[in-house]
C-alpha positions, 0 to 999 in steps of 0.5 A: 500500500502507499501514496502515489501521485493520484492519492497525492493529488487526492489528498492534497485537494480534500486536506481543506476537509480536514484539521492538523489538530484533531486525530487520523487513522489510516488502514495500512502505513503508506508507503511513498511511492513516487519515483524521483520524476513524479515527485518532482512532478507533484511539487510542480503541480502543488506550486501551481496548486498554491500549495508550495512545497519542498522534497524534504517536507514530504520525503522521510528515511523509512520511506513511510508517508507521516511527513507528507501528511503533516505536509499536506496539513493532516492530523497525525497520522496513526496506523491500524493493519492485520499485523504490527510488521510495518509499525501500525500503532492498532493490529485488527483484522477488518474481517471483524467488527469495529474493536470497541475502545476505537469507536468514533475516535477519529476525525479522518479515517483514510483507505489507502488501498486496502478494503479491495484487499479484504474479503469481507468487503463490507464489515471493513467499510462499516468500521471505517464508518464506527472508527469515524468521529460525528462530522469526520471525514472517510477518504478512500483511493482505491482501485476501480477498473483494470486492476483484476488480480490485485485485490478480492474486488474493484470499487464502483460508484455504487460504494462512495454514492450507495453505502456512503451516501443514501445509506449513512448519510454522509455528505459527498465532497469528492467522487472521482476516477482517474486514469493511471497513466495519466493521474492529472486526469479526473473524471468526475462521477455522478450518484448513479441511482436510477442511471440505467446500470448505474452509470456503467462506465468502458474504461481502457487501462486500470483506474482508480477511484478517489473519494472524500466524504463527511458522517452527519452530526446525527446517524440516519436510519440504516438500511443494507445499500442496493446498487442504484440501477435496482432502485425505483421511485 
């Protein structure tokens, strides 16, 4: 798992969503990986951003992503995984339920790329949502299309406009996909509820879908999502 330039980018957009005073948690420590000529590239993009910024901000010696976060104007970071291998300060399998002493914790929950990894998709997304303080954000990039064999699944719109959205509540501040080959490139999606086949979309080579997105204040009444195509008035 780690951060390269599409989540950068990702990342440095929605950092006004968030506060460097509050407490974050990302599933997985990130590894950077940006290559010398796409780091170079993203502080060119960031300048142009208004977000100057310098190598030695955003680089740190064991190759984790803690500096850049501060950089981008995160909260600390801390880490939960399956294993405390990569330092993670939380060891919990998402295939479980939300451990009860980090419930409502968190002012932002990132998925680095890891819920595609976890065979009970859904259980791993309704802990994102209980580690989640009232307000907070979930911000996920994970892979959408092309990716087959890189995890158990490949993300549609259904997930962040679905689940989060109509069934939580949450208010969407992002829904986005970009190419790999061209991570400067955003198509922006729709909620594809009532959209024949949900908005289905053709794509050529893997993308990846980012999403950003805030829990109200008061927990709506839940029900399971079903994908928007089946949904009629």
């Amino acid at each position: 798992m780690g951060i390269s330039l599409i989540p950068a980018l990702f990342l440095a957009r929605n950092a006004a969503h968030v506060a460097p005073e509050g407490r974050g948690l990302v599933l997985g420590r990130q590894k950077l990986h940006m290559r010398d000529r796409r780091v170079v590239r993203f502080l060119k993009m960031m300048a142009a951003m208004g977000k100057p910024l310098t190598e030695e901000q955003i680089r740190q010696e064991d190759g984790f992503t803690e500096a850049l976060f501060t950089a981008l104007g995160y909260p600390e970071m801390e880490a939960l995984d399956f294993t405390d291998a990569e330092g993670a300060q939380h060891v919990h399998d998402l295939n479980h339920p939300c451990p009860d002493h980090l419930r409502g914790q968190f002012d932002v929950v990132l998925d680095g790329g890891t819920t595609e990894h976890i065979f009970h998709i859904g259980a791993a997304l309704d802990t994102c949502h209980e580690l989640l303080k009232p307000g907070g954000v979930v911000m996920s990039y994970v892979a959408a299309d092309g990716w087959f064999g890189h995890g158990f699944f490949q993300t549609g719109p259904d997930v962040p406009w679905r689940y989060w959205h109509h069934a939580r509540g949450y208010e969407m501040l992002e829904v986005s996909i970009a190419p790999r080959a061209f991570p400067g490139q955003l198509i922006e999606i729709p909620d594809p509820t009532g959209q024949p086949r949900g908005g289905e979309r053709f794509l050529e080579g893997p993308h990846m879908i980012v999403y950003a997105a805030r829990k109200p204040l008061e927990a709506p009444p839940y029900a399971p999502p079903i994908q928007g195509h089946y949904v009629h008035d």
